[in-house]
PATOR-813646 format. One record per residue (C-alpha): x, y, z; residue number from 1. Coordinates in steps of 0.05 Angstrom, whole numbers, always signed. Layout:
BEGIN
<semar><x>X</x><y>Y</y><z>Z</z><resi>NUM</resi></semar>
...
***
This chain:
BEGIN
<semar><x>+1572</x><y>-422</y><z>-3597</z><resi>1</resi></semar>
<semar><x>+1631</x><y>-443</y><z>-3560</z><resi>2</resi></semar>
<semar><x>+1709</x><y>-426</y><z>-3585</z><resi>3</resi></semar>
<semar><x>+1763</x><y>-463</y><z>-3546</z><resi>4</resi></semar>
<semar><x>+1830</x><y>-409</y><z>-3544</z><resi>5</resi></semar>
<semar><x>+1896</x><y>-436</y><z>-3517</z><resi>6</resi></semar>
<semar><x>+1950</x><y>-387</y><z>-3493</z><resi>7</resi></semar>
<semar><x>+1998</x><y>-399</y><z>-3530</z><resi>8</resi></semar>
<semar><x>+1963</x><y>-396</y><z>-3604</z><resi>9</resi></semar>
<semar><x>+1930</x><y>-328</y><z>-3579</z><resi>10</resi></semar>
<semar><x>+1875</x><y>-347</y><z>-3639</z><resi>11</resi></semar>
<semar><x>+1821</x><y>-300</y><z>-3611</z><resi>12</resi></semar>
<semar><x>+1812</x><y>-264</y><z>-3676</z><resi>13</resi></semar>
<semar><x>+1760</x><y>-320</y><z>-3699</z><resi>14</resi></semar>
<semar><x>+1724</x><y>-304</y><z>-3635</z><resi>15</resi></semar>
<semar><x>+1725</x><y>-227</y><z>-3643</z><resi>16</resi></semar>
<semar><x>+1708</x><y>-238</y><z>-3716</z><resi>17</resi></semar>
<semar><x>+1645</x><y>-280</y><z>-3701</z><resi>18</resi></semar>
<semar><x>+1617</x><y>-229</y><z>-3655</z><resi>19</resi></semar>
<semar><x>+1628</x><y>-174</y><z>-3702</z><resi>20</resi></semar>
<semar><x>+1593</x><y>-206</y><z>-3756</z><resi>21</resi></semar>
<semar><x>+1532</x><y>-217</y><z>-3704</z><resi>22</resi></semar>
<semar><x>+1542</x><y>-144</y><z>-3681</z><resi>23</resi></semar>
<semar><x>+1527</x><y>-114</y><z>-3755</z><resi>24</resi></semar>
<semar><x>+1483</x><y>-169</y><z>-3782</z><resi>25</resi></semar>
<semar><x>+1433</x><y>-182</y><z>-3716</z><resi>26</resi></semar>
<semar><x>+1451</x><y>-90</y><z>-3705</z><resi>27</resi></semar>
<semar><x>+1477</x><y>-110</y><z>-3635</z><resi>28</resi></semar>
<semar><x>+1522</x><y>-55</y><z>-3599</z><resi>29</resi></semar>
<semar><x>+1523</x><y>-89</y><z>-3526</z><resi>30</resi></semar>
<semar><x>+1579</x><y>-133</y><z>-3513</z><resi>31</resi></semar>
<semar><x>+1570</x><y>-162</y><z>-3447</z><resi>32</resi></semar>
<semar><x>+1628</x><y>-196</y><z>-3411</z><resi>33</resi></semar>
<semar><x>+1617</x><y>-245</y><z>-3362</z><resi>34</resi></semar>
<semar><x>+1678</x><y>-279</y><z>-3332</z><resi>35</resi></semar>
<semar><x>+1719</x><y>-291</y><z>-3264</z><resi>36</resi></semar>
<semar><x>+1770</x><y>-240</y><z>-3241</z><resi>37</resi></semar>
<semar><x>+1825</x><y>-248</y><z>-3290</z><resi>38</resi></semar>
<semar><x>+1786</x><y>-281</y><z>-3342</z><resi>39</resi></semar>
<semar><x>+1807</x><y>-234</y><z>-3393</z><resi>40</resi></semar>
<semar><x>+1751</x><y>-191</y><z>-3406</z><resi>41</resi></semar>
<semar><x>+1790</x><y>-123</y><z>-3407</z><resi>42</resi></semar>
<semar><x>+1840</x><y>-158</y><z>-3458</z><resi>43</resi></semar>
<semar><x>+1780</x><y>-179</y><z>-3508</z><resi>44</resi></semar>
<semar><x>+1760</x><y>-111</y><z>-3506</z><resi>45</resi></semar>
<semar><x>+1827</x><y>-92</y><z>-3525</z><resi>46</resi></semar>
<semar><x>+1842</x><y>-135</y><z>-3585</z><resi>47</resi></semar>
<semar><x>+1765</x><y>-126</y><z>-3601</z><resi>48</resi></semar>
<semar><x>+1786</x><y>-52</y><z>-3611</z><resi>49</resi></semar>
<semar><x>+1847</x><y>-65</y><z>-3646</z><resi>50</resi></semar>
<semar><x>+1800</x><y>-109</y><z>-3693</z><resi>51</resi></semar>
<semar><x>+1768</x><y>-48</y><z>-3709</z><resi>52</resi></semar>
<semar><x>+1823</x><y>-10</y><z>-3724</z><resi>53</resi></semar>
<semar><x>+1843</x><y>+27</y><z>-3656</z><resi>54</resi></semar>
<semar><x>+1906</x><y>+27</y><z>-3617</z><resi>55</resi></semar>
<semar><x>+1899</x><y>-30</y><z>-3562</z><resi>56</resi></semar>
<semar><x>+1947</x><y>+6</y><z>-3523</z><resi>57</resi></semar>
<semar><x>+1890</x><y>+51</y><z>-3504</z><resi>58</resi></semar>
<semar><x>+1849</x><y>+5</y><z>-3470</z><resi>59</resi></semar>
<semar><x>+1847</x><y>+0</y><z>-3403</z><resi>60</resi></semar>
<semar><x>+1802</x><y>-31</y><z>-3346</z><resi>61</resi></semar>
<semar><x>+1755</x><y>+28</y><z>-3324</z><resi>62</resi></semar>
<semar><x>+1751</x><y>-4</y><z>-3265</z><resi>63</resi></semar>
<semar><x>+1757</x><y>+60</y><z>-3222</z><resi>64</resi></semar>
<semar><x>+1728</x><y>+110</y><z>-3281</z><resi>65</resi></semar>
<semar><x>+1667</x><y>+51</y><z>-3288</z><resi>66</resi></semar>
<semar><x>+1677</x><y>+75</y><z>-3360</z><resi>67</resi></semar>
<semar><x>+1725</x><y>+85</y><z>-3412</z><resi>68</resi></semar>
<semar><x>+1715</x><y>+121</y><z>-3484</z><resi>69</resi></semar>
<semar><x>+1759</x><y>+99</y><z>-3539</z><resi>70</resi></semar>
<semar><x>+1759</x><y>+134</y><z>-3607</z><resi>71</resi></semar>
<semar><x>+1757</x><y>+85</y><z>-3664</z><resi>72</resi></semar>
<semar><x>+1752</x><y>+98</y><z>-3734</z><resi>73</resi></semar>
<semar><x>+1719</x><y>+159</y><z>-3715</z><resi>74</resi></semar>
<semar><x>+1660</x><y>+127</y><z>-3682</z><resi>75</resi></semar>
<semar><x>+1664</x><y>+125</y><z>-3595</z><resi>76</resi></semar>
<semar><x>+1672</x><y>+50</y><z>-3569</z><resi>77</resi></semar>
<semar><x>+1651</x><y>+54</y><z>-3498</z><resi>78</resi></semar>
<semar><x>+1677</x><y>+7</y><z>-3443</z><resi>79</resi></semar>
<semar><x>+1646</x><y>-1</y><z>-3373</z><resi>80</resi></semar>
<semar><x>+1666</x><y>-33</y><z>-3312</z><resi>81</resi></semar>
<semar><x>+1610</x><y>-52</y><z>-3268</z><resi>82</resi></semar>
<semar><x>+1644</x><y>-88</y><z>-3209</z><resi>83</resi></semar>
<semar><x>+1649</x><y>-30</y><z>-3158</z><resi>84</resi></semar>
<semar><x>+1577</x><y>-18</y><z>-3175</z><resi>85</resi></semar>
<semar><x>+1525</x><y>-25</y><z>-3116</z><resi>86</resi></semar>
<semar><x>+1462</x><y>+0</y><z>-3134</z><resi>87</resi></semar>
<semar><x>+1419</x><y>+17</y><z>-3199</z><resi>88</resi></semar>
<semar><x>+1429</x><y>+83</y><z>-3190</z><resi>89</resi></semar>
<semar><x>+1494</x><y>+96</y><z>-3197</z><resi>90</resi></semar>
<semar><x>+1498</x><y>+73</y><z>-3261</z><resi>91</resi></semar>
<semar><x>+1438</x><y>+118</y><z>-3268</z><resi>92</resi></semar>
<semar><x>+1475</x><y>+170</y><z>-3244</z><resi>93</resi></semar>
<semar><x>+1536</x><y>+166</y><z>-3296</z><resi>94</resi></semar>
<semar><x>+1476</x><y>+168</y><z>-3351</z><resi>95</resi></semar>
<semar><x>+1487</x><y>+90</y><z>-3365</z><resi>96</resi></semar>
<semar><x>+1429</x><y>+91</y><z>-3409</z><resi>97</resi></semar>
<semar><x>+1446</x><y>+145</y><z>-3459</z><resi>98</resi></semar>
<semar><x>+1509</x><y>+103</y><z>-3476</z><resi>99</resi></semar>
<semar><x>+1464</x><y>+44</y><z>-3485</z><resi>100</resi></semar>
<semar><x>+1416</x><y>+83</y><z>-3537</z><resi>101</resi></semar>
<semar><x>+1471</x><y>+119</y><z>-3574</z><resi>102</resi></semar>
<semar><x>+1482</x><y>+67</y><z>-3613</z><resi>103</resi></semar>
<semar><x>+1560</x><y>+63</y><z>-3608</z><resi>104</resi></semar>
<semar><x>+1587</x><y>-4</y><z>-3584</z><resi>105</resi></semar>
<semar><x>+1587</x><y>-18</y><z>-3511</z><resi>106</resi></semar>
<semar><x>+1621</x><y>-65</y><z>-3476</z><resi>107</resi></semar>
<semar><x>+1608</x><y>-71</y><z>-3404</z><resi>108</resi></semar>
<semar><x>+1641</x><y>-125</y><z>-3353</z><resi>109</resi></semar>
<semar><x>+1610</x><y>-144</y><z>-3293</z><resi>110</resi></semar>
<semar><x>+1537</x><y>-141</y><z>-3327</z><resi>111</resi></semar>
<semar><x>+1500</x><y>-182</y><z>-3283</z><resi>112</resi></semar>
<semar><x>+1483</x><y>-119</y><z>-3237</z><resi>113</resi></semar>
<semar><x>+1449</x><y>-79</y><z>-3296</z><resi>114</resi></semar>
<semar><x>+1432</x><y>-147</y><z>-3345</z><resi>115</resi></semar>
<semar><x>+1356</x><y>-134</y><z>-3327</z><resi>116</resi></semar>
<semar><x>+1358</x><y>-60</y><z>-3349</z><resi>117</resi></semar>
<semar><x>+1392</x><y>-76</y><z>-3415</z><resi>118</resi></semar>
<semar><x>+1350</x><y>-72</y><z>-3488</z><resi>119</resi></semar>
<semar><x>+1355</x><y>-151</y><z>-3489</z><resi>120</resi></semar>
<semar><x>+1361</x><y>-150</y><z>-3573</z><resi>121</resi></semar>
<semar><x>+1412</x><y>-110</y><z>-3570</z><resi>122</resi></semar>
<semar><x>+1450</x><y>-154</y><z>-3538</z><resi>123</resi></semar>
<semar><x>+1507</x><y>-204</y><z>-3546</z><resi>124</resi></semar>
<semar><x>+1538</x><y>-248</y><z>-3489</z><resi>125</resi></semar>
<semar><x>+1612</x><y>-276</y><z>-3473</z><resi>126</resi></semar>
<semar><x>+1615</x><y>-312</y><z>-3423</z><resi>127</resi></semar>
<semar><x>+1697</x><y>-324</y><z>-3419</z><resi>128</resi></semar>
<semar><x>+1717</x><y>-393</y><z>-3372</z><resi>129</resi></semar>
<semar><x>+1792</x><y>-402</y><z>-3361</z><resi>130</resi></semar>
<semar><x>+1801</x><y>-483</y><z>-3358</z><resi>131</resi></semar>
<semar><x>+1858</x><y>-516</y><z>-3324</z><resi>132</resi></semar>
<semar><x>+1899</x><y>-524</y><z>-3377</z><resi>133</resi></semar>
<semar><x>+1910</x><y>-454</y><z>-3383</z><resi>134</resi></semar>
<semar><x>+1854</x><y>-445</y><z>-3446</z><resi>135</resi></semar>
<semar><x>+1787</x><y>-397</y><z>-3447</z><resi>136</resi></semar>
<semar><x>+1733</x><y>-417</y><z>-3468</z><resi>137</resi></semar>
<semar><x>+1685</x><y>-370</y><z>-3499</z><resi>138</resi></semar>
<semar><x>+1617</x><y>-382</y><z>-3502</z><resi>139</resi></semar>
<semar><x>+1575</x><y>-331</y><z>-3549</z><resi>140</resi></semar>
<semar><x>+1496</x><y>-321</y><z>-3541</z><resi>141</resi></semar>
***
């Protein structure tokens, strides 16, 4: 499923919506983001969590932390940031895998360095493209 998002509508509520209702229909809680530097994967996250309910202010890259906990409607929404990552076991280290099995919602960015580790139908993928014309695309799997 592909959603087309131009800059200056900002419509990325039908894209968050869609991937919420595959989240609690298909029980999902990984939200992998695949996208270029500067794609916007850090600011789905943070209308994703303003979606839910939380304060989008809150949301940060974790790209020096590797991971971020935000409290949302009184359930943890955890956000990881994989790029600085160089080997399986530092994410083994930061007990990756517990987050992954808790069952709270994770979104990680920079998957591609784990993707083989992950609980595959728990899954959901974004891939996020910005075009030349200054629109992401968003293609959900």
């Amino acid at each position: 499923m592909i959603f087309r998002v131009s800059e200056t509508s900002g419509d990325i509520q039908s894209v968050i919506q869609t991937v919420n209702d595959i989240r609690l229909s298909h029980k999902k809680n990984i939200v992998l983001l695949k996208g270029d530097l500067g794609a916007g994967k850090t600011t789905f996250v943070k209308e994703f969590v303003s979606y839910m309910g939380g304060n989008k202010d809150h949301v940060d890259s974790p790209t020096f932390s590797l991971m971020n906990s935000y409290l949302v409607d009184g359930n943890d929404v955890y956000h990881f940031d994989l790029y600085r990552i160089e080997t399986p076991q530092e994410v083994e280290d930061i007990g990756f895998m517990e987050y992954m099995d808790s069952g709270n919602l994770c979104f990680i960015e920079w998957p591609e360095k784990i993707a083989e580790f992950l609980p595959q139908n728990q899954v959901i993928i974004i891939d996020i493209i910005v075009s030349l014309d200054k629109c992401r695309e968003y293609s959900i799997s």
